[in-house]
Every structure is written in structure tokens, then in C-alpha cells.
N, C-alpha and C positions, 0 to 999 in steps of 0.2 A: 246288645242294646235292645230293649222290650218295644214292642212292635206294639202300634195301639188301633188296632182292628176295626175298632168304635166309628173311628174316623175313615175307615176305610185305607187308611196308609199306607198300613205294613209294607205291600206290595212295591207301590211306587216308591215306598224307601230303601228294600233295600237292593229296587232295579237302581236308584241312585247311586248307594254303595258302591254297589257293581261297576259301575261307570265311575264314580270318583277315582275306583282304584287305578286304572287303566290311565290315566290321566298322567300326564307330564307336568302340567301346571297343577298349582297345588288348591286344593278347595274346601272352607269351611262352608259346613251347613248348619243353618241357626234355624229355630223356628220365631215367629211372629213375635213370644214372650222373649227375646232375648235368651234363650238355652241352647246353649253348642250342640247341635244332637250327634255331631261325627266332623273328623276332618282325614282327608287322605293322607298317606306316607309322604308326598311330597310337600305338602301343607307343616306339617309334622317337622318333616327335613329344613325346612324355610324358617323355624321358629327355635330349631336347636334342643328339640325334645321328642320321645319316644312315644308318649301315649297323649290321646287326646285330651286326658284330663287336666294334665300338665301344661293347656289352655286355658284352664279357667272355664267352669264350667257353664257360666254365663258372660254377656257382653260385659258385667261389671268386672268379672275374677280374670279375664283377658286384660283388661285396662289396669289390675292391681300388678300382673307378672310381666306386663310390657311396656316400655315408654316410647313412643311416636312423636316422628318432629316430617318435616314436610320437605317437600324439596330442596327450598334455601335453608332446611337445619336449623327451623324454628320448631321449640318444642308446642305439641298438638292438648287442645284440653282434651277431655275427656269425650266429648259431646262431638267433636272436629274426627273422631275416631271412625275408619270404616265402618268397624262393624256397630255405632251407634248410627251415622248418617244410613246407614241401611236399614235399620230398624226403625228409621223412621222416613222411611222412603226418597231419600233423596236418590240421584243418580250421578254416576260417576264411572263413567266408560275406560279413562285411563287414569289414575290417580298414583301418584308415586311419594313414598311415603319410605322412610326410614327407621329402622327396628332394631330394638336392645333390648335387655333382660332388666327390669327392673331397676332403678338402683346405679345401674351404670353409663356413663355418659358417650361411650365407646359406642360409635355405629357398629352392630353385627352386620345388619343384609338391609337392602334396596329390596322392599316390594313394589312390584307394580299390578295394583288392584283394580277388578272391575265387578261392577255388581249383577246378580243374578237371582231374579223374582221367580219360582213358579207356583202353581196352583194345578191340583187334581179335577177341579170340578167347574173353571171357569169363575167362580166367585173372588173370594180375597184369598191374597196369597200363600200356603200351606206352609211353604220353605222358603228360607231365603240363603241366598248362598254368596262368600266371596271367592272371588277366583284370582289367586295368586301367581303370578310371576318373578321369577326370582333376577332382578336387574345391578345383583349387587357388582359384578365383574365390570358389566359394561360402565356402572357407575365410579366404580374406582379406579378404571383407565380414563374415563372423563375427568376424575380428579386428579392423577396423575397429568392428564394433559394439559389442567388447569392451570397448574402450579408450575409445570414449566412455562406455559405458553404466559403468563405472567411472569417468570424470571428471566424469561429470554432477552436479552437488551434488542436482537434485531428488533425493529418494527413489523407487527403484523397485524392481521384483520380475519376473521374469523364470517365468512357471508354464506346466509342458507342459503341451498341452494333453490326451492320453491320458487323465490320471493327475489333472490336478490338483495337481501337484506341484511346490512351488516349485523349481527349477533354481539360480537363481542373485539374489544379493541385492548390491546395490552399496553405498559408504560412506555415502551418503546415505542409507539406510534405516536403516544400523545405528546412524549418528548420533543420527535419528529419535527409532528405536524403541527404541535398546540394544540390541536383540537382535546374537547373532553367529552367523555362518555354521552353525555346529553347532547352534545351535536352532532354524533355521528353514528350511535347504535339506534336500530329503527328505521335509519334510511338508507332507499337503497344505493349500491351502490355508483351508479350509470348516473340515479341522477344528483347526485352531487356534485357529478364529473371530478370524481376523485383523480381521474387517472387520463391526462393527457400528452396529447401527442404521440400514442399508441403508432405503431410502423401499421399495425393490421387492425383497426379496432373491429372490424365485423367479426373477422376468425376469434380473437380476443374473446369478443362478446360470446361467441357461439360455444368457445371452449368452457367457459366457467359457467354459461347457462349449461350447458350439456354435465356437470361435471367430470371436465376431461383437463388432464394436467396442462397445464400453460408454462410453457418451456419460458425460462429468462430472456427479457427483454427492457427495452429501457423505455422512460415514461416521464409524465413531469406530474410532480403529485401535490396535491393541492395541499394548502396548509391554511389555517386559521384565520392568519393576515389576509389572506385573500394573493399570495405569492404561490409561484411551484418550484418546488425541488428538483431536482434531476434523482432518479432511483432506477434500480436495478430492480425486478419485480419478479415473479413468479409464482405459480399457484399451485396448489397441491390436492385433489379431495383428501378429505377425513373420514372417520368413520368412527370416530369418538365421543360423539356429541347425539342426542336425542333425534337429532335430525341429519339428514344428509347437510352437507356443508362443505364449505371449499376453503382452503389455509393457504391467505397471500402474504407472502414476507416481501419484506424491501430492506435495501442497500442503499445506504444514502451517497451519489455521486456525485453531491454538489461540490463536495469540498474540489474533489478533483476536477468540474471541471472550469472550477474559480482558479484552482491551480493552471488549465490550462489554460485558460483568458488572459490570467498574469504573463506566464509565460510567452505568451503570441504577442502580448503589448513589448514585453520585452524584449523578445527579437526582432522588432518594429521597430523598438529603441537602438536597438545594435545594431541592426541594416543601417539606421539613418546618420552614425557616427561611421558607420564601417563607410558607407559611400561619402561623407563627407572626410575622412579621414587624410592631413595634407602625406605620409606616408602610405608606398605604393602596399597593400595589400591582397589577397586572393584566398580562396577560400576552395578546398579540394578535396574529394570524397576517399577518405579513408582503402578502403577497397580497391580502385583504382584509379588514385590521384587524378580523377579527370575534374577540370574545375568547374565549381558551382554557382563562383559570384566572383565579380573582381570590381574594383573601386574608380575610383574617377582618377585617383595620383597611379592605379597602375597603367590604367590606358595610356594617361600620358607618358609614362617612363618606359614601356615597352613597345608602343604605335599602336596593340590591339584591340579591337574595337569588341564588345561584349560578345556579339554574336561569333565572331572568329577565336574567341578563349573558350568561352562556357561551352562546357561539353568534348571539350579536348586538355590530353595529358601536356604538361611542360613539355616532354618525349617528344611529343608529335608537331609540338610549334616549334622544339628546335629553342627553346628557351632559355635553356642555360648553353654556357661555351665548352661546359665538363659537363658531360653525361653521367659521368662517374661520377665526378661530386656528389650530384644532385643525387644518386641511388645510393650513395653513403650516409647525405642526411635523411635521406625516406626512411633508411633502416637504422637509423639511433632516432627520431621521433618513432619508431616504431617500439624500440625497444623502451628507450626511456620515457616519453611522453613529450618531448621538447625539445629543444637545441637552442639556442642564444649565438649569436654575435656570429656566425660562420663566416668566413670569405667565399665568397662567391664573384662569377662576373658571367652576365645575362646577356643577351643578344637581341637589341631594341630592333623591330622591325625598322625602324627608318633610320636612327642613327648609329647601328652598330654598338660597339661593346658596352656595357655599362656596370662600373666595379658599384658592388654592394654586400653591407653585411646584411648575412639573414636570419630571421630567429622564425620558427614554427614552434606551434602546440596546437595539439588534441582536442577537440572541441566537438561538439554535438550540435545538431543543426534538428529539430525538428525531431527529435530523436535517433538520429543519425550520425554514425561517430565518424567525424572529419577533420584537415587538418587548416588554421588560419596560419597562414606562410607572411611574413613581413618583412618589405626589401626595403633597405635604408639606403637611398643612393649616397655611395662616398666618390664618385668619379673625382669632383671637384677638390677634394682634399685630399685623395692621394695624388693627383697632379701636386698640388701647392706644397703637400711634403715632397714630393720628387724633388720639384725645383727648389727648395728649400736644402734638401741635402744637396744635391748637385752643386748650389752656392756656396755649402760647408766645406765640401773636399775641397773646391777652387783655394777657398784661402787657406785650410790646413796641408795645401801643398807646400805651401813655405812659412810654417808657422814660427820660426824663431824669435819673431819679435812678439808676440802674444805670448803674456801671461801665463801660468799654468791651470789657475782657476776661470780662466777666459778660455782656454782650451775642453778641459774639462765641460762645460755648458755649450759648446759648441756642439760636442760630440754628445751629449746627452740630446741636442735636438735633431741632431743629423738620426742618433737611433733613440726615437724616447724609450724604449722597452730596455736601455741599456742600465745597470743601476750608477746612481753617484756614491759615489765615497759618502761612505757613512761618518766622517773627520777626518779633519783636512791630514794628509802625509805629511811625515817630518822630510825635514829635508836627507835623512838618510833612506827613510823608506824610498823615499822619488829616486836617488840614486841608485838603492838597488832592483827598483821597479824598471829603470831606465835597461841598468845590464842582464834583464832575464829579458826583456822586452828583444835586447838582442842577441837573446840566445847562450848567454853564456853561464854556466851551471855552477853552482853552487861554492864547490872547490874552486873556481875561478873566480869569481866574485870574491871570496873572503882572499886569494892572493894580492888579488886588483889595491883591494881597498884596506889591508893589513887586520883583515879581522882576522877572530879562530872561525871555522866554520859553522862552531856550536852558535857564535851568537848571529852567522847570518841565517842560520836555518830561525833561530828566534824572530829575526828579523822579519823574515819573511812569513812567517805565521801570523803575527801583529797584522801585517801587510795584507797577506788574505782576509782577514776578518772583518778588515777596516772596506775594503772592497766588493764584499761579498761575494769572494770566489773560493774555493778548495782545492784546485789545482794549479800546476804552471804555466797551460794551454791558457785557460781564463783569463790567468793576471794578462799573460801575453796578448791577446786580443783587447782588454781590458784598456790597459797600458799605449796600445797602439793604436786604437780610437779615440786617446785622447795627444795625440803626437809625441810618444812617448818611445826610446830604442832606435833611435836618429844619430848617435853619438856614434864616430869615429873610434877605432881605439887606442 
């Protein structure tokens, strides 16, 4: 490059050189006309070409092989161009600007430029120089971050850390909160009072002004309507962004803890049928059947007063009259989830035994898996079937003058579980119902009564199926619940 003596330069240009070369950051040097006079290897490296001239030898032939757009990715005139705003003295200590080849709309590199005036002699200035920094990495992990931190459905916020000042808010917050970009970037965050009912708000504060990570915690966060959410929150520094900065995300909790407000009115609901309930109930903890709640119909049916149950096994009150029982139903609610209709019979503090069927299931209290026990008292109706059958033998002691169909309903109430004849018996079937009733076998029966044996054994099959039995034993028990094998021979 021709050194111009005239002016006294040579010298301090190419101490310039010298130092350009040494340089990390990359540096055009122009003089006052607008002519590139030199640019370093790293200058060189930053623009994707080898020789200086393959800049364009002046500010104009720079502007014909490059296209500049600005930080938001607005394209730059010509005039808006560093090295024109340098030539005509403007200043611009940090300016970040975006670089391509001509022609093509593809960002190559992120400069980050600053301007550089000097003069040899004190008067007007000799050189002017831009100083490059190459910010293209840091900017396209920024735009990386952008694009997620905008896809992310959580909610987050995005606050420098300087200031406090919210930066930027993604669709997930606005969803959230409602709020929109112009209500909440620019202010800070404290005093919005974005974020209440903090457990610690000083350490809180202290952590995110510091930028230091703020471990999850829960919060109520204000929303648009002027309501708060319940959120899960936590804070994270970044180091993605222009600035130091801190990245809050939230978790919305409300739903769950609408979930659990339902749920507490509801077993509010269930305590107050469960205590009102005219059957005796109790309620007993899974783990070790010790009971949790008992009802106003068990007090009465058992004498125990709340404080003398709650907190004690059936075991230990002595509560049923079979220990065993009771630890055969613990272990089929255990395995299957419930039982229905058991026999059972309890042991009332004040008046002794008391027959009941029981049903248990599995149930959760609170989140707590326990079991709701329900005792049906039957004292009063197996007494009244007692005496009821007890009345039935009396007269079926000498039933000869009763009907066979009036027998038959007799002995159906004496045992209800007993079955009825599914159609009424011929008069042969009854007779040979009568002689197995007493025992006598098949071969005897068909002598008795001049059958072949083929058609009593017929006889007797019709017979079972009409009865609902399969064997001899059946018919016979069958037969003689109903006063049947009474007959002489």
C-alpha cells in the first residue's frame, strides 16, 4: 500500500498496520474520503473474504458487495451503514448489525461495531476506523433460545437482571395470565407484584437480584383480571441474551388445587351423611385397622363413645365375638377390595351380642387408603325367623292333615334358601319321592310299586330336575323338609 510522506503519515500508518494485525477484533481503516486504506485478517475473516479489496475499495463498493439489516432484521439504507455514519461523524460505541453478501437474504455473521476517530497532528481527523466484533454464535444461540423460549407451552418471563425488568414474555404466560406484551415488558418485576405469597420473598428477592438460581417454590401469580393463580415457579440465570438475565418458568397449580377444594367440600359431604347415616358404620386405617371415625348409629349399636373407638383396633375393643372371623374378612378386603353381606356377630358394650351382616370397601380418606366397615343390625330378624321356624317344626310334627302344597311353603319359610319345586310333582313322582325319602333304593321301589326299574330310574331324573337336586341325599333332605318319607311300609 503506497505510503504518502506528504502528509507525514507513512509512519503512523503502518505503526497502525502493525497493531491492526495483532488484533483479535477485526478493523477497517478508512480515510476521511471514504477509501478503505487496509482492513486486518480478522476484519477480512468476519466478511468471508481474503483480500481487502474484495471490500470494496471505498464506503460505496462496501455497500454494492454487502447487505446490512439491524438488530430486529430490518434492512439498512445505505446512509444507516457504519462505515457511511462514520464518515460522517456520527458515534456509535456499540451497534449490532447483521451481514450478508450481496444479493442474498441469508444472515452470514452478527457484527458488533464501534467507531474509531484518530488524527496525527491534533487538527481533523487523519483515519477513521471500524472495530469489529464477531457476535454471530452468541446471536444464534439467542435465536435459538428465542424460538424455543417462544414454543415452549410452559409459562415464562424472561427479567434483566440490572433493572428488574421484565424483557420478554412468551405465549405461555400470556395464555396463563392474560396479560399482553404492553402490560408487562418494561416493568419491573416487584412491582407489579407479579408474584405472591412468596414463603421467603426477601431471599426470593435477594436471589434473582443476585442472579442466583431460585430453587421451586409455590406463589400466587397475578393475572390480567386482577385474580392469582397458584404456580410452581423457579428461576434460572441465562446467558443467552445481550444482557445478563434471569429465566422464570411457572407451572400452573390452580387446576389442582380447585381439584383439592372440590375434593375437601366433598368429604365435608361424606362425613356429614357418614355421621348422619341410620346404619351403624366406621371407618379404619388400612395399615392397622385402627379406627378413624365411627358414626352416631355405631355408637348406639355397639355403647362406644368416639373417644373409646377412634384410635383403637376392633382387636382391642374386643369387638367382634370371632377374632377369626373378623381377620378372614381383613384378609379378603385385603385381597379383593370388599366383602358384601358377611355374618357376623359383635359384642355391644352394654347389651351384649348383636347378630349383623357386614359389608367393607377400600376407600381413601385424605389420601390415605382405608377401609368403610358397614354393620347392618339383623338381631331382630333372626330372632323372628327363629321363632317362625320353631312355629313351622311345631305343626310339621304331625302334618298329615296339611296339604302337600301347604307343606311344601311351610318348609320353604322354615328355610328360605331352600329351593321350590320348579312344577308341581305328579302324583307318581310324590310317591316315589315319598319311598327314597325312606330310604329304599331303586330296585325296591320299582318291586313296591310294579315298575321295570328302567322307568323308575326315568322317574326319578324328571324328579331331580323338577326339584333342583342331582343326587339321592338332596331329594332326601329335599323331600323331608317338606314332610315327605313318613309312610309305614
Amino acid at each position: 500500500m503506497p505510503d504518502t510522506p506528504e502528509h507525514g503519515s507513512a509512519p503512523t500508518l503502518r505503526h497502525l498496520q502493525q497493531l491492526m494485525a495483532q488484533l483479535l477484533d477485526g478493523v477497517i481503516l478508512i480515510d476521511p474520503a471514504g477509501t478503505i486504506l487496509d482492513a486486518n485478517a480478522a476484519a477480512l475473516r468476519m466478511h468471508g473474504v481474503d483480500d481487502v479489496n474484495d471490500l470494496g475499495t471505498t464506503a460505496e463498493g462496501y455497500a454494492e458487495r454487502f447487505a446490512l439489516r439491524d438488530g430486529d432484521h430490518k434492512p439498512l439504507k445505505h446512509r444507516q451503514y457504519p462505515l457511511f455514519r462514520l464518515l460522517a461523524g456520527d458515534r456509535f460505541p456499540d451497534l449490532i448489525v447483521e451481514v450478508a453478501p450481496a444479493g442474498e437474504d441469508e444472515v452470514r455473521w452478527v457484527h458488533q461495531v464501534r467507531d474509531v476517530t484518530m488524527d496525527v497532528d491534533g487538527g481533523e481527523p487523519d483515519y477513521l476506523a471500524l472495530v469489529i466484533s464477531d457476535v454471530s454464535q452468541r446471536f444464534d444461540a439467542e435465536a435459538r433460545f428465542n424460538a424455543m423460549f417462544q414454543a415452549n407451552p410452559a409459562p415464562a418471563v424472561v427479567v434483566r437482571l440490572s433493572d428488574q425488568r421484565i424483557v420478554r414474555i412468551n405465549a405461555g404466560f400470556m395464555a396463563l395470565t392474560g396479560f399482553g406484551e404492553e402490560q408487562v415488558v418494561g416493568k419491573t418485576l416487584f412491582g407489579l407484584d407479579l408474584l405472591g405469597s412468596l414463603p421467603d420473598p426477601t431471599e426470593v428477592r435477594q436471589r434473582l437480584e443476585a442472579g442466583e438460581i431460585v430453587d421451586q417454590s409455590q406463589a400466587e401469580l397475578l393475572t390480567a383480571a386482577g385474580a392469582r393463580r397458584l404456580v410452581l415457579f423457579a428461576g434460572q440465570p441465562i446467558d443467552v441474551t445481550q444482557e445478563d438475565a434471569m429465566l422464570l418458568t411457572f407451572a400452573d397449580l390452580e387446576p389442582r388445587r380447585e381439584a383439592e377444594a372440590a375434593l375437601a367440600t366433598s368429604e365435608r359431604h361424606l362425613q356429614t351423611i357418614f355421621e348422619m347415616a341410620p346404619v351403624a358404620m366406621a371407618v379404619t386405617r388400612d395399615a392397622d385397622h385402627r379406627m378413624v371415625s365411627i358414626n352416631a348409629a355405631f355408637r348406639r349399636l355397639t355403647g362406644y363413645a368416639e373417644d373409646e373407638a377412634v384410635g383403637h383396633s376392633a382387636d382391642e375393643l374386643g369387638l367382634w365375638e370371632d377374632a377369626d372371623a373378623r381377620a378372614a374378612i381383613e384378609r379378603d378386603v385385603a385381597e379383593g377390595g370388599s366383602v358384601r353381606d358377611c355374618d357376623a356377630r359383635l359384642m355391644s358394650k352394654s347389651d351384649g351380642p348383636v347378630d349383623c351382616l357386614v359389608s367393607a370397601e377400600t376407600i381413601g380418606v385424605q389420601g390415605a387408603p382405608c377401609i368403610l366397615w358397614v354393620y347392618q343390625d339383623v338381631t331382630e330378624r333372626r330372632r323372628s325367623e327363629a321363632d317362625l321356624a320353631d312355629a313351622i317344626d311345631e305343626v310339621m310334627k304331625d302334618a298329615s292333615w296339611l296339604s302337600r302344597s301347604i307343606l311344601d311353603k311351610l318348609a320353604t319359610l322354615r328355610r328360605p334358601e331352600a329351593r321350590a319345586p320348579t312344577a308341581e310333582l305328579t302324583p307318581r313322582e310324590r310317591e316315589i319321592l315319598d319311598l327314597i325319602c325312606d330310604d329304599i333304593d331303586d330296585t325296591a321301589i320299582a318291586a313296591r310299586l310294579g315298575l321295570s326299574r328302567n322307568t323308575v330310574r326315568n322317574h326319578v331324573a324328571r324328579l331331580y330336575a323338577k326339584i333342583g337336586v342331582n343326587r339321592r341325599s338332596g331329594a332326601v333332605v329335599w323331600g323331608r323338609e317338606r314332610g315327605m318319607g313318613t309312610r309305614s311300609d
